[in-house]
N, C-alpha and C positions, 0 to 999 in steps of 0.2 A: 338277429338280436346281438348276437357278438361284435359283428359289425359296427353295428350302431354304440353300444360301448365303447369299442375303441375309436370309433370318431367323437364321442363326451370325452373321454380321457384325455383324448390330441387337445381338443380347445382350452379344458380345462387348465392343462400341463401350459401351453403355450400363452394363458392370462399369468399366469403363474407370474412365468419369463417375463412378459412384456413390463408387471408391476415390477418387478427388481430391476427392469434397466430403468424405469422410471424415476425409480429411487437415485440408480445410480448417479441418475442426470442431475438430479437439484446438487448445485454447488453451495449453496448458503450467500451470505454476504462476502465480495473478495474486497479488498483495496488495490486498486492498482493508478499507481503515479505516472504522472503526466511523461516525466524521465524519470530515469533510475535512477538519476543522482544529479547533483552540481554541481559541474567541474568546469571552477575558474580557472584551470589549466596554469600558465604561468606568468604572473603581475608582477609590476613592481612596485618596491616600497612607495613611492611619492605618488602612486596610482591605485592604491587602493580601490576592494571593489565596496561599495555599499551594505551593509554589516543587514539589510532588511532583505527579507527573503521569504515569496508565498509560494509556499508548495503545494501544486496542485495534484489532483487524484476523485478517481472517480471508482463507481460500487457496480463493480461488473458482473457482483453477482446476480441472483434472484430471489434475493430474500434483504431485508432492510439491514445495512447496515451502521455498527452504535461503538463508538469509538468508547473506550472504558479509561483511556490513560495515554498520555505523548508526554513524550520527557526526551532531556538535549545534555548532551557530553560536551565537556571542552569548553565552558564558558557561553555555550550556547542559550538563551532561553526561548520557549515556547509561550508565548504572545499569547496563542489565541488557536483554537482548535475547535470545530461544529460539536454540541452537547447534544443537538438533537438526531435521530433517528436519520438515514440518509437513503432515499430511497433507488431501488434499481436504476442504474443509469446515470444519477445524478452527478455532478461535481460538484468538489467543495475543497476550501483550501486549508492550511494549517501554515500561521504565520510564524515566524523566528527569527529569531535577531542576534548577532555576535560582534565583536569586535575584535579586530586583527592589529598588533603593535603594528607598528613602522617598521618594522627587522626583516633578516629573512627567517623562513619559518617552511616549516610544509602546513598547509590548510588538510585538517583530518577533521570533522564536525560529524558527530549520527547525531540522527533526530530517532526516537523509536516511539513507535506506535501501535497500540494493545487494544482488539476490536475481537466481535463476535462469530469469530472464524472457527469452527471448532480443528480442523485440520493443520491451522497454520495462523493461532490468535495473535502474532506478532510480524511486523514486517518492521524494516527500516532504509533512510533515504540517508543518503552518504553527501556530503558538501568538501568536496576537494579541492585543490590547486598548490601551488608554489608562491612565494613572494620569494622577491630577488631581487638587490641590488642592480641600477640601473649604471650600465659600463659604461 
């Protein structure tokens, strides 16, 4: 009899466990971008790079994700970003536009983006490089 109790207790205990790794598994919706960033490295002024830019990124989580807000520093604006729901797996892009004088300058641009992540509701992609006088 005792026996048999504590082999109900073992299974019991050990559904327990298996539910909370269970839990622990589901990530939610993540974002994660195609690169980390873009980095026009270093241009020169009469070579300008093209001020249009789709960044892409895809929902590696397991649950849909739903973009709330993208917003752009530096003169940057946001075009155009997915409003609907984006399901596991999927890719989708988020367009933005800027414009660089003809000077030299350093390229420093965030784009930032506000999604239903409860861990980590904010991620951002970075658009770098140098402009430089041509010697």
């Amino acid at each position: 009899m005792i026996r048999t109790l504590l082999i109900v207790a073992a299974i019991l205990t050990m559904g327990a466990f298996s539910s909370v790794a269970d839990e622990n598994e589901k990530k939610g919706p993540v974002l994660e971008f195609e690169k980390s960033r873009q980095d026009y490295g270093t241009v020169y002024v009469d070579d300008l790079p093209d001020g249009n830019l789709k960044i892409k990124f895809t929902n590696t989580g397991d649950e849909p994700l739903v973009i709330s807000n993208v917003r752009a520093c530096c003169g940057t604006r946001v075009r155009d970003w997915p409003r609907e729901p984006i399901m596991p797996g999927d890719e989708e892009t988020i367009e933005v536009s800027f414009r660089l004088a003809p000077r030299p300058q350093r390229i420093s641009r965030t784009v930032t983006v506000n999604y239903n992540n409860e861990e980590r509701p904010t991620v951002r992609y970075r658009i770098v490089g140098q402009v430089v006088e041509r010697e």
